[in-house]
C-alpha positions in Angstrom: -7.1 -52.5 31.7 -6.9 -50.9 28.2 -7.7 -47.5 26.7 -11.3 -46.6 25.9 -12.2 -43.1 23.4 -16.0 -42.5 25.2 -17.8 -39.7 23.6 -19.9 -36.8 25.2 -22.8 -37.7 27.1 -25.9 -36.4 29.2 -26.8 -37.9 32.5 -30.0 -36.9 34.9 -29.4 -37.7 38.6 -28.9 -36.6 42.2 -25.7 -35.2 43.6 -23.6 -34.4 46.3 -20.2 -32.9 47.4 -17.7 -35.1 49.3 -14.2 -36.1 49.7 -12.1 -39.3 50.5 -10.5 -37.7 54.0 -11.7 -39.6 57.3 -13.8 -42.0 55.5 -16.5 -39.1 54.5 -16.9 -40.3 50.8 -18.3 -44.2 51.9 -21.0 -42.5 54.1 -21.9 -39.2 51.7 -21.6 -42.2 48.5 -23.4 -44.7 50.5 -26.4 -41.8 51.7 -26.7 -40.7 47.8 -26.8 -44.5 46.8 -29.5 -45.0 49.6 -31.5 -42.1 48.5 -31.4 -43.2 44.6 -32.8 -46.1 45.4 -35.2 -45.9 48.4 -37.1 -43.1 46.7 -36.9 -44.8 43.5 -35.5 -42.5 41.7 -34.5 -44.4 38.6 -37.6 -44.6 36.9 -38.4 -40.4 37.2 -35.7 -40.4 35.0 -36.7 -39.2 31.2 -34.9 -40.3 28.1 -32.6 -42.9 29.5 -30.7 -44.4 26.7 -30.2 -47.2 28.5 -30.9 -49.3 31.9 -27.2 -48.6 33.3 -26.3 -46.7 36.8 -23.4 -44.2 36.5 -21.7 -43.3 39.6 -19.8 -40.1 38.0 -16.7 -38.3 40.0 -16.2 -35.0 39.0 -15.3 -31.2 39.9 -12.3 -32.6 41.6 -10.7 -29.6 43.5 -7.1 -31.2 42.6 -6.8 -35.1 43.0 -8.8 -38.2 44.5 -7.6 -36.9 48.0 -9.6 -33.4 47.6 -13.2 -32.4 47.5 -15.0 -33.1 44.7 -18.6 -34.2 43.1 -20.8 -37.6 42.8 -23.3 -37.8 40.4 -25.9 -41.0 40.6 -28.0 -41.2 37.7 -28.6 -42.8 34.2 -27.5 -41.5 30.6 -30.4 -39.5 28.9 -30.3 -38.5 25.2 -31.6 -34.9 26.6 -31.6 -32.3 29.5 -34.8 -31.0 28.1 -36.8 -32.5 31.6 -34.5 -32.6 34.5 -37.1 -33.1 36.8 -37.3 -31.5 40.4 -34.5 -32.2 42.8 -32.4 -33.8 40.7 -29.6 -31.8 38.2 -29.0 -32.6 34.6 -25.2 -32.5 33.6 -23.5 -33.0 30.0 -19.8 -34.7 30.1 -17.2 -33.9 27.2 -15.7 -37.5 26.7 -12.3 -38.4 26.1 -9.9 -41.3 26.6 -10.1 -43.0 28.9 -8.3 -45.9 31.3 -10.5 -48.9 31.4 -11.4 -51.8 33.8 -13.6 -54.3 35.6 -14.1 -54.8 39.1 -15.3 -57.9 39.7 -16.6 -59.9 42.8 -18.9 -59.0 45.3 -20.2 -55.7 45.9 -21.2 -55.7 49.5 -17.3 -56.6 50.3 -16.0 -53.3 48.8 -14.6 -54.7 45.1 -15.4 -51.7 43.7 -13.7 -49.2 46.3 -10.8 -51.4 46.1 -10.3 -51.2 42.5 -10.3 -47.6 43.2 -7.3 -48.0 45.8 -5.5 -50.3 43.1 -5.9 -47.2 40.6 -5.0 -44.7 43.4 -1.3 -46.5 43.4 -1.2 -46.6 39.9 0.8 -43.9 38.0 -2.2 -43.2 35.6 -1.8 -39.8 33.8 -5.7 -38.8 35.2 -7.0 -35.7 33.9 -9.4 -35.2 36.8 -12.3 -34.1 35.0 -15.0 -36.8 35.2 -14.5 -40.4 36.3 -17.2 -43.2 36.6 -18.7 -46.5 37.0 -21.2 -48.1 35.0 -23.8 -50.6 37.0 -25.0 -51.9 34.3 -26.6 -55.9 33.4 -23.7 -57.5 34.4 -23.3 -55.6 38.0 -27.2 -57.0 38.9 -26.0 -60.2 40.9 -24.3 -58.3 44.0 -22.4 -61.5 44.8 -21.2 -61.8 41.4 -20.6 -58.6 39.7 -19.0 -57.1 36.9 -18.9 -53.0 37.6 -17.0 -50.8 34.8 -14.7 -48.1 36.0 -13.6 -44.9 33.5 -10.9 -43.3 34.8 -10.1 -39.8 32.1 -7.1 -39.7 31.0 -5.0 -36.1 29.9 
């Protein structure tokens, strides 16, 4: 893990509220990730800069353990066309704490990272947090997922 200064950035995607309590966030996450996919949604996306997923949580009432908002979509170079049923939102950047989860997907790597950085005494700024699915997370036996946590 290591520092990382990302700048502002514009992503179009789908959304929805949830929080970690009971479990709730691996069914609403999970529904949203079904959705993105089974209606193939990635490709009604306009000016993606790039092939890359972001899974972006934000709008965090306090902390990880409060409501708050996931945002699946890709990184566009404009919210001129946010096309129908899905929401076009800008981030600010920052600094932020950087890792890799690596290993298989289907056997929760990537939720446990987030449980490694829940115990951690990161100083998080709560603003917008994410993962990137980009080339290296294609082999879901054998992935490489990048995880932005903001820092204050």
């Amino acid at each position: 893990m290591k520092n990382k200064s990302i700048t502002a950035f514009h992503v179009i995607g789908i959304e929805a509220r949830t929080t970690n309590e009971n479990a709730q966030s691996a069914q609403d996450i999970g529904a949203l990730w079904q959705r993105l996919m089974g209606e193939n949604l990635i490709p009604q996306i306009p000016n993606k800069t790039d092939g890359a997923i972001l899974s972006i949580y934000t709008d965090y009432e306090s902390d990880y353990a409060n409501p708050y908002t996931v945002v699946l979509g890709c990184r566009v170079s404009s919210l001129d066309e946010v096309p129908e049923g899905m929401v076009g939102r800008s981030f600010a950047g920052g600094e932020y704490d950087h890792r890799i989860a690596k290993g298989n997907l289907t056997q929760g790597v990537v939720y446990q990272a987030w449980v490694d950085i829940w115990g951690t005494e990161l100083d998080r700024a709560y603003t917008a947090d994410f993962e990137v699915y980009g080339e290296n997370a294609q082999n879901r036996e054998d992935a490489e997922v990048e995880i932005f946590v903001a820092l204050r």
